[in-house]
C-alpha positions as CSV (number, residue, x, y, z in Angstrom):
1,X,-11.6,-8.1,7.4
2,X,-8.5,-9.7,8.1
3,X,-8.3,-13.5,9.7
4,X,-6.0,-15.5,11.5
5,X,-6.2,-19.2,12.3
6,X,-5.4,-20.6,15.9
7,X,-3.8,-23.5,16.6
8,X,-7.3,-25.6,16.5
9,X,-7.7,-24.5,12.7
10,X,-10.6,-22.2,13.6
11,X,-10.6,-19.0,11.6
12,X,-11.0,-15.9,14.1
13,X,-11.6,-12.9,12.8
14,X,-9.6,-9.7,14.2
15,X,-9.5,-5.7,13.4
16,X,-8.0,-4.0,10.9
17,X,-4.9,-2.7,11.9
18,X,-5.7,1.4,13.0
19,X,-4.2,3.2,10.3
20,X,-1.7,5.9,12.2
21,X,-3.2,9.2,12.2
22,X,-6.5,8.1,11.8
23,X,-7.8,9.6,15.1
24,X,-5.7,11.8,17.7
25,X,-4.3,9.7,20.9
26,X,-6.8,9.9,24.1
27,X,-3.7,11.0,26.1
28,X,-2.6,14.0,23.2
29,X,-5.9,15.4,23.4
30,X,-6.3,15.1,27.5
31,X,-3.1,16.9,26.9
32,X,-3.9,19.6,24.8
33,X,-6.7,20.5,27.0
34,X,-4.7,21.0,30.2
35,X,-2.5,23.0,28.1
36,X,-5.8,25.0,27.3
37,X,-6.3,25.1,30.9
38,X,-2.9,26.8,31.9
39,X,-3.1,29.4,28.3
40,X,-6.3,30.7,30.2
41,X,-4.8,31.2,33.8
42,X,-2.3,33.1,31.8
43,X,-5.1,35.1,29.8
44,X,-6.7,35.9,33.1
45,X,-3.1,37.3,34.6
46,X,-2.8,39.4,31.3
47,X,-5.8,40.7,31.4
48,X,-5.1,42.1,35.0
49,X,-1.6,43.6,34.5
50,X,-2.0,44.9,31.1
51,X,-4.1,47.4,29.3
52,X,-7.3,45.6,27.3
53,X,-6.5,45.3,23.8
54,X,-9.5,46.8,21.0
55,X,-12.4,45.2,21.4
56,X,-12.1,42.5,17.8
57,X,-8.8,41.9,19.0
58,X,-9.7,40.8,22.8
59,X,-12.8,38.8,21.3
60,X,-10.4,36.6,19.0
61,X,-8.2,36.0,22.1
62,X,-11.2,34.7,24.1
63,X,-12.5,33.1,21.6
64,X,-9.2,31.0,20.7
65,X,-8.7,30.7,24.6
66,X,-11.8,29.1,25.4
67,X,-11.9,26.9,22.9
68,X,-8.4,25.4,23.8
69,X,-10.3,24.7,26.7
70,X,-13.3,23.4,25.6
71,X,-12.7,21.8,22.1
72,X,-10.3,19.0,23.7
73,X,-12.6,17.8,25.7
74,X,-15.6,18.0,23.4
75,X,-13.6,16.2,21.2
76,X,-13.1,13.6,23.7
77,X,-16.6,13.5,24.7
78,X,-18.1,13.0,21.4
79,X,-15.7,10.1,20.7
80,X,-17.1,8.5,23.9
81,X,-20.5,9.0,23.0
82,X,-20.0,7.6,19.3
83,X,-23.2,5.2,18.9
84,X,-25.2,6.8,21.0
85,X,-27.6,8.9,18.7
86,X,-29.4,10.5,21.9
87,X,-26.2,11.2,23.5
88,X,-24.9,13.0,20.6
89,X,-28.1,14.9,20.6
90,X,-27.7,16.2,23.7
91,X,-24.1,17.3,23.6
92,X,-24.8,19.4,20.1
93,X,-27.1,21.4,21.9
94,X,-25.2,22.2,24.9
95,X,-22.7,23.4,22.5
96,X,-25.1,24.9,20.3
97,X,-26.8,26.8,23.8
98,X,-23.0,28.2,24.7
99,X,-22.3,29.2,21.3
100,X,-25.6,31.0,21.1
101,X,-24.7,32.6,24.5
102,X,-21.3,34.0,23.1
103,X,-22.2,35.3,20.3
104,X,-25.4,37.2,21.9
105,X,-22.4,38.4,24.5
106,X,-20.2,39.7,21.4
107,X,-23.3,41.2,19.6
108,X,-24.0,43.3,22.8
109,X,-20.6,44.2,23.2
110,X,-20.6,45.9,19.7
111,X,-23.6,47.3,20.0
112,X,-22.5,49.1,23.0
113,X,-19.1,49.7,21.4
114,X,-20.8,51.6,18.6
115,X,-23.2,53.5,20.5
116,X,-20.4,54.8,22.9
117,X,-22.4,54.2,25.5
118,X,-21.4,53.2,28.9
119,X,-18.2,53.3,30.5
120,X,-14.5,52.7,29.2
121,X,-14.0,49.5,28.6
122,X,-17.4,48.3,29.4
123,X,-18.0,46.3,25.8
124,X,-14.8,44.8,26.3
125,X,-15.6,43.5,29.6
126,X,-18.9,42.5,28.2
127,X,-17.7,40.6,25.8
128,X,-15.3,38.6,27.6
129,X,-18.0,37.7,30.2
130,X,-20.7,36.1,28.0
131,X,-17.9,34.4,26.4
132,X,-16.1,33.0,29.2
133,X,-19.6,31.9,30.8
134,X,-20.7,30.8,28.2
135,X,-16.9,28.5,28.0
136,X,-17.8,27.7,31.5
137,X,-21.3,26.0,30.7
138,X,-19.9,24.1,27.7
139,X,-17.2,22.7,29.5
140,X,-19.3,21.6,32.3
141,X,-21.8,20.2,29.6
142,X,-18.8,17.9,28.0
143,X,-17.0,17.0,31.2
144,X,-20.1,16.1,33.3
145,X,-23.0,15.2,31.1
146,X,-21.0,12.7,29.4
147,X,-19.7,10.8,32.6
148,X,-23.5,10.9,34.1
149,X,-24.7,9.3,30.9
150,X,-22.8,6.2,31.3
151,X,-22.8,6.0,34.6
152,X,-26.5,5.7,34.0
153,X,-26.3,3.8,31.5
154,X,-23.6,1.1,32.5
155,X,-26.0,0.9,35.6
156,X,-28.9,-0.2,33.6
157,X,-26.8,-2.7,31.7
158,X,-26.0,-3.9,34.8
159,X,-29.7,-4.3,36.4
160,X,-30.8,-5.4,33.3
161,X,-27.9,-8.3,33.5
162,X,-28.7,-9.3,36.5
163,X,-32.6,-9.6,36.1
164,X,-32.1,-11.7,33.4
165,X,-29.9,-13.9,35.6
166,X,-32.2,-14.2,38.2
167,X,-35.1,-14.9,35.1
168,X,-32.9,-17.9,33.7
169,X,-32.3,-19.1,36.7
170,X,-35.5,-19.2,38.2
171,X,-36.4,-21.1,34.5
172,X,-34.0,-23.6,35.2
173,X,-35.7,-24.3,38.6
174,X,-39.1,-24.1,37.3
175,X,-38.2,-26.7,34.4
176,X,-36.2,-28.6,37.1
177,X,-38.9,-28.9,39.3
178,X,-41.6,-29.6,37.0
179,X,-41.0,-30.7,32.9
180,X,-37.9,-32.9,33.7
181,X,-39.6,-34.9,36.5
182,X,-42.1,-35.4,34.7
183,X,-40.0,-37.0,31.5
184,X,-38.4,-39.1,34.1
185,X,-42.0,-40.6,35.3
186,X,-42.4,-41.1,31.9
187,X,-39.2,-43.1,31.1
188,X,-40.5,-45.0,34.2
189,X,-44.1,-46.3,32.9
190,X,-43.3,-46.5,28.7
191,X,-45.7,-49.7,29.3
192,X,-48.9,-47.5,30.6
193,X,-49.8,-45.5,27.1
194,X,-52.7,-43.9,29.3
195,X,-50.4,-43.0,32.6
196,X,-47.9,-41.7,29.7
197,X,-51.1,-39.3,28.4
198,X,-51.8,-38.7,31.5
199,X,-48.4,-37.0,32.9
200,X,-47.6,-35.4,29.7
201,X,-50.9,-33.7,29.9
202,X,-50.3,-32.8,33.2
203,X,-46.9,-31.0,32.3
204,X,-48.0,-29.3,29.5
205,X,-50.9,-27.7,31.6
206,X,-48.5,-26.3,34.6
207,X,-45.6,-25.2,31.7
208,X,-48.3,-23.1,30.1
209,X,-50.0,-22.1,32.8
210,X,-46.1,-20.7,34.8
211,X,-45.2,-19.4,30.9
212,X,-48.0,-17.4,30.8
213,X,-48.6,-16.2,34.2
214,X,-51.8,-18.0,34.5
215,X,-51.3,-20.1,37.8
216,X,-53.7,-17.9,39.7
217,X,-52.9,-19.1,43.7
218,X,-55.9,-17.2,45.0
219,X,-58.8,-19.5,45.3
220,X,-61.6,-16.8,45.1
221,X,-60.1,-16.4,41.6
222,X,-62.6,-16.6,38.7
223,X,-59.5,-17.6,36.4
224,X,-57.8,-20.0,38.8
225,X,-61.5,-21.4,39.2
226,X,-62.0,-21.9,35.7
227,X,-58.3,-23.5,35.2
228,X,-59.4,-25.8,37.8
229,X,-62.3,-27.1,36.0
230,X,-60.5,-27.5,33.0
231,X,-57.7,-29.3,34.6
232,X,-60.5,-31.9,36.6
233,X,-62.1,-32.5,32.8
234,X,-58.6,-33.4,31.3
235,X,-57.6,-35.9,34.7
236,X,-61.2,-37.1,34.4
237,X,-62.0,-38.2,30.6
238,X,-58.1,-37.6,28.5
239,X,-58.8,-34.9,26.8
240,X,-57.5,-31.3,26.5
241,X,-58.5,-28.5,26.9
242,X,-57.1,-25.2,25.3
243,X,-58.0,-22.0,27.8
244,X,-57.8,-18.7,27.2
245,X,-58.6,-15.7,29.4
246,X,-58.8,-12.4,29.5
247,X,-59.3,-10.5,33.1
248,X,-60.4,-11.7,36.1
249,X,-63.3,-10.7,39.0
250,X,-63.5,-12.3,42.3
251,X,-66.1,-15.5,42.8
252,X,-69.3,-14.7,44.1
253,X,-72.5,-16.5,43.9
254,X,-73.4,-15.7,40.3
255,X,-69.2,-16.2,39.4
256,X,-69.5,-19.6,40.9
257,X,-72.4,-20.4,38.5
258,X,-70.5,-19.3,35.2
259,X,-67.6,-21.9,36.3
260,X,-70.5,-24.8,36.6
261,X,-72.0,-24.2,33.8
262,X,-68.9,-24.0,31.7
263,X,-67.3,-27.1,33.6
264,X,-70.7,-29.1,32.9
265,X,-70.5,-27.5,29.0
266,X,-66.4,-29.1,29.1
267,X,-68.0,-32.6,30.4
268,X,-70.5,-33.3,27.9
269,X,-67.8,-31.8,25.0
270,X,-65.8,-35.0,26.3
271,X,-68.3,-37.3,27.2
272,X,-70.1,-36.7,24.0
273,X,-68.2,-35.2,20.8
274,X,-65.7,-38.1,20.8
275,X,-62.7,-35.3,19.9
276,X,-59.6,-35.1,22.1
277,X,-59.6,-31.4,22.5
278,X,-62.2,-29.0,23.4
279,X,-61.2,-25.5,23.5
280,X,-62.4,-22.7,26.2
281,X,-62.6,-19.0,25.7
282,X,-63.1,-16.4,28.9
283,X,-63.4,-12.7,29.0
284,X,-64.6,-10.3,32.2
285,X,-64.7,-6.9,30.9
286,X,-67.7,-4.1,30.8
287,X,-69.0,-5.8,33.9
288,X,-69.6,-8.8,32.9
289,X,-68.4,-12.4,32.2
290,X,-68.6,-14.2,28.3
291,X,-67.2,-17.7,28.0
292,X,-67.5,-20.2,25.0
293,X,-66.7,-23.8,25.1
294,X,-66.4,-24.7,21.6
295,X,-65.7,-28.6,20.0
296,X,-65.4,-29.6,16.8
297,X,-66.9,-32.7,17.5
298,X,-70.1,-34.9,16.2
299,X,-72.5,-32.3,17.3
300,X,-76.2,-33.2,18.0
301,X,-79.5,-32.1,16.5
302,X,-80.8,-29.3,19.4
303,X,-84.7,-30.5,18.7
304,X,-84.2,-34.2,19.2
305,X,-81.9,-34.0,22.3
306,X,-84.6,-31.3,23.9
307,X,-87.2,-34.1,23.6
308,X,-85.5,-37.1,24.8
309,X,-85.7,-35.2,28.4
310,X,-81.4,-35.1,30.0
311,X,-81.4,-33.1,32.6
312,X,-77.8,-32.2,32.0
313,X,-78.2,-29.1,29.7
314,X,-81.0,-28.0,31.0
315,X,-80.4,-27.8,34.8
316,X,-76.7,-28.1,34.7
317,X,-76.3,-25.0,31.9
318,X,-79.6,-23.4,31.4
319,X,-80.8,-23.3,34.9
320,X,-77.6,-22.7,36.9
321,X,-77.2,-19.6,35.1
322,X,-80.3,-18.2,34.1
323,X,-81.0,-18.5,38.0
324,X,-78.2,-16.2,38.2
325,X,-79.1,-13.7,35.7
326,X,-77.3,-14.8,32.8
327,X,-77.8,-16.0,29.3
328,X,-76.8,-19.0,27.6
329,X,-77.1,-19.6,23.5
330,X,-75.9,-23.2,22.3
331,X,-75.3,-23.8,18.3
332,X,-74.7,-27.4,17.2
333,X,-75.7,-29.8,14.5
334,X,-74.4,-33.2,14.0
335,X,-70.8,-33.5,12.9
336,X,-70.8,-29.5,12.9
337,X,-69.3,-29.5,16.5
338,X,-70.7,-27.8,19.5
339,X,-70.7,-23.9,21.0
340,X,-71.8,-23.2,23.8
341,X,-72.0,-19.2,25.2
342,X,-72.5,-18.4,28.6
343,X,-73.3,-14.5,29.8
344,X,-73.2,-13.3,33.5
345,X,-73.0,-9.8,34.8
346,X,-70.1,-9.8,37.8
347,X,-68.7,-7.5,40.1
348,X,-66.0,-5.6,38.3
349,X,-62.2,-7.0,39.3
């Protein structure tokens, strides 16, 4: 590829020149094809002044006629579709369908012509009719499918544009609005490590949650309830806390009690396992609800915390849900970390 070099000593790289000859002139071949155009008028006036020549002969002359008409501007068509595999597609068959239609109009002609059947004349006319029908469809396959395709098309470039401008745009308010605030507060207290911990917590909550379209605004929302207990642990003891969800169902009673006992399961992982992220799985499908709060933290021994008698895990987990209906299994051991799975049949979303 050839370069030249501005005047700020930047290399930008331009075309080959277009070797002459290398593709016919737009304006030749848009000329050619009127000239098509006016060689059929003058077809049609022979054919009504003058006798009809023998049937190979006439079939050559409509053959060459039409496709003065019709091979300009498939020519031109196909060089506007060039890259477009689909488009291309398309516009072989619809010359493919006409060509098919001619030549079944030629092969009845000389069927009839041999069978001296009908009247005078009649294969002739025959002929001439499939082929200039079947000239008619092609041309109205290469003139109009062509323009319709990129209208279409430069119309969906165009929506597509502008939805992406409204997307960035509505970024750049979103991160106006929320991240770059929040840096600015931060720049502001660089002497209060905890406020600092605190806001860049904060941000990195809302970003996710706006990112991945889980800032639920309805408060009956089993996901926006369990996004609000998670974001109360974080304020409350520093930590965080990694959620992920998959489906939703609105909050009823026995709802309500899954998002207790997992907010009470996220307390004691921060109270407790001494780790600085506690990570929370949520799933409603098949009718019910399954979360897991998991930590890799100190872990206890089950056996020894049952006897010393807390009331947290057993009427703060156990009992809120198995109240409810629902199940809860907890797996830890000391410095093995902590699971703890809740179950809860719910109204389907």
């Amino acid at each position: 590829m050839n370069r030249q070099t501005s005047s700020a000593g930047s290399d930008v790289p331009t075309l080959p020149p277009r070797q002459p000859g290398s593709r016919l002139r737009s304006g030749w071949v848009a000329l050619l094809g009127c000239a098509g155009i006016a060689v059929f008028a003058g077809f049609l006036w022979l054919v009504e002044h003058t006798a009809p020549p023998p049937l190979p002969v006439l079939v050559v002359m409509v053959l060459a006629v039409v496709g003065l008409v019709v091979g300009p501007w498939a020519y031109l068509a196909a060089r506007r579709l060039a890259g477009e595999p689909a488009a291309g597609r398309i516009l072989r068959r619809v010359l493919a369908v006409g060509g098919a239609l001619a030549g079944a109009g030629v092969v009845a002609a000389a069927a009839i012509a041999i069978s001296g059947t009908g009247e005078p004349g009649m294969a002739g006319a025959v002929a001439m009719f499939s082929i200039l029908v079947a000239g008619l469809l092609s041309l109205v396959g290469v003139v109009v499918f062509p323009w319709l395709f990129l209208l279409t098309r430069t119309v969906t470039r165009e929506r597509a544009a502008r939805v992406r401008a409204e997307e960035r745009a509505e970024v750049a308010t979103h991160l106006h609005d929320s991240v770059l605030q929040t840096l600015t507060l931060i720049q502001k207290r660089t002497g209060d490590p905890v406020e600092m911990v605190r806001l860049a917590r904060h941000a990195e909550r809302e970003l996710r949650g706006w990112l991945y379209g889980a800032a639920a605004l309805d408060r009956d929302d089993l996901v926006a309830a369990f996004r609000a207990a998670a974001a109360e642990v974080e304020d409350r003891f520093g930590v965080s806390v990694e959620l992920v969800t998959v489906g939703t169902c609105r909050l009823d009673e026995r709802a309500r009690a899954v998002v207790g006992a997992a907010g009470e399961a996220l307390t004691n992982a921060a109270k407790h396992a001494g780790v600085t992220r506690v990570s929370m799985f949520a799933e409603v499908a098949d009718g019910q609800v399954v979360v897991v709060v998991r930590d890799r933290g100190r872990g206890f021994d089950q056996a020894v915390a049952d006897g010393r008698g807390g009331r947290g895990i057993p009427d703060s987990i156990l009992g809120r849900m198995r109240r409810q209906g629902g199940q809860v299994a907890i797996r830890s051991a000391p410095e093995a970390g902590t699971e703890v799975e809740l179950r809860m049949p719910v109204a389907r979303a």
